[in-house]
Phi, psi and omega in degrees: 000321177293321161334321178280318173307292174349271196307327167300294170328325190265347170260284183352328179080024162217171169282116150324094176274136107014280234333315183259005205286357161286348183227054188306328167315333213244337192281354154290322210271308202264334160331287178314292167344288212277357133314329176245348183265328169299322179305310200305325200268359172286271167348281178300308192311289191334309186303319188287336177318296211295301213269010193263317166287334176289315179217129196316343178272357168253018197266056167218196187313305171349268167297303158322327172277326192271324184285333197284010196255327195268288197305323200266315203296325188271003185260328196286333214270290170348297177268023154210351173269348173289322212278323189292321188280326160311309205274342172276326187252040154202194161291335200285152212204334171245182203242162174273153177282357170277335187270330167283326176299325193296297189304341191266287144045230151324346183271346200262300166328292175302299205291313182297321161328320204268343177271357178279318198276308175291022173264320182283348179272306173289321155314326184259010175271305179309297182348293204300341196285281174338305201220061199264338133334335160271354207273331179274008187254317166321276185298043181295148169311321186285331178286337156305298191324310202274312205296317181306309167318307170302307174322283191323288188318297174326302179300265246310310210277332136327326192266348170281295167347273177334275182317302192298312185292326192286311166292010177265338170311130187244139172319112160278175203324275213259166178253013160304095155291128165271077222182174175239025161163165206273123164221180182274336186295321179297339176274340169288340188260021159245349187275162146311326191262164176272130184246024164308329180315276168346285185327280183334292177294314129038252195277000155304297209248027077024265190316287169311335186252332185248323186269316165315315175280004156291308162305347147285337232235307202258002159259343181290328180265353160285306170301307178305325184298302181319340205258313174303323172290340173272005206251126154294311189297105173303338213255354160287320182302294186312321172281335183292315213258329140272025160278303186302294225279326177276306178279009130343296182280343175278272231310328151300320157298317174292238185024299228274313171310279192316322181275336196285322187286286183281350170229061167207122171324131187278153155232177169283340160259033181263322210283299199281010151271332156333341197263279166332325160331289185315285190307353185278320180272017167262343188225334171265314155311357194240341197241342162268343198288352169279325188275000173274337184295311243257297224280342147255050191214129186305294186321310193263351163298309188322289175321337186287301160310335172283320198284217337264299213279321174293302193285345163292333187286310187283000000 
């Protein structure tokens, strides 16, 4: 019956997502679930956005870099989980095919943004380690900019290629993605065609988008650690390990889920653990990274207390 359904989808013009429905037993259980970790990552992203504008004392590359970090988790989060929560709490299971294009889209977009931008993240800790006599003169606001910008650009303008190349690949009869949302290794396992070229192309901007800015993020933390053996001040050590060490830890949550996906050949019994991966940096990783910046760090303890105490004065 679903074959019929398929085949109905490709003259109608949307997609069957698939994604949890081998397991119906499990879409209520998971509706709730991926319902309080999106609330969460809506809440904390906002706070850090809202206090990062509120108080001058957070007006600097750090936070200027962590908010533009809050805007892609909330963009990133945003263009595929209202749609997965649609498709778990009914039967109804599909996307337009105009609506799959936008999403794969953005979902390409964003996620490359965010490996460039935490590589521009690591870059402005090494500054702050390395080189801190120099670092407000490195880090000037026009080079913050210029450096957010260069992200921001980069994905998107990857993700048009990309993407654009993946649908021009053509379909046989049905349109079941096998997924909770359109990305490419599941759209491809749809085509007609030898889709090694794809494949091929792939795993280049991989390479480019997960492993290089991993091999940066992680020569940058090499210069830090050394800078770090050398430091006498316990209380410059506390502070290096909490800045460094949470962004150590969002970049392993993302990174390490994102190579598990996109730098392994798809199989068929590759796909349905790829489906949980996936939810994990796509719905978990986005709803911890405020409470990971947040939950040691003075600085946004401070802010907080300066915003309480301005609105009780007031």
């Amino acid at each position: 019956m679903m074959n019929d359904v398929g085949k109905n989808a490709t003259s109608e013009g949307y997609f069957i997502l698939l994604g949890f429905s081998k397991w119906p037993q499990l879409e209520i259980g998971l509706f709730v679930v991926i319902l309080i970790f999106y609330l969460m990552t809506l809440i904390g992203n906002l706070f850090i956005i809202l206090l990062s504008c509120l108080d001058t004392h957070l007006h600097t590359p750090m936070y200027f870099f962590l908010s533009n970090l809050s805007v892609l988790d909330l963009c990133y989060t945003t263009s595929s989980i209202p749609q997965l929560l649609f498709n778990l709490q009914g039967p109804d299971k599909t996307i337009s095919y105009t609506g799959c294009m936008i999403q794969l889209y953005f979902v390409l977009a964003l996620g490359s943004t965010e490996c460039v931008l935490l590589v521009v993240m690591s870059y402005d800790r090494y500054a702050a380690v390395c080189k801190p006599l120099h670092y407000t003169v490195i880090m000037n606001p026009r080079f913050c900019q210029l450096l957010a910008v260069a992200s921001w650009v980069s994905g998107f303008a990857a993700s048009a290629l990309h993407s654009s190349f993946t649908f021009w690949v053509p379909l046989c009869g049905h349109h079941q993605v096998d997924n909770f949302f359109c990305e490419v290794p599941a759209l491809l396992q749809l085509s007609c065609i030898d889709t090694h070229v794809n494949e091929l192309t792939l795993m280049v901007m991989s390479s480019v988008f997960v492993v290089v800015p991993l091999l940066l993020i992680l020569t940058s933390y090499g210069a830090i650690a050394r800078a770090v053996l050398r430091m006498q001040s316990s209380t410059g050590l506390q502070k290096v390990f909490g800045t460094c060490g949470a962004h150590l830890m969002v970049v392993s949550l993302f990174f390490i889920p994102v190579m598990c996906i996109y730098l392994q050949p798809p199989t068929e019994n590759s796909q349905d653990k790829g489906k949980f991966i996936a939810l994990f940096y796509t719905v978990v990783t986005p709803s911890l990274n405020p409470l990971i910046y947040t939950l040691r760090n003075k600085d946004v303890r401070g802010a907080v207390r300066r915003l309480i105490g301005y609105k009780s004065a007031t």
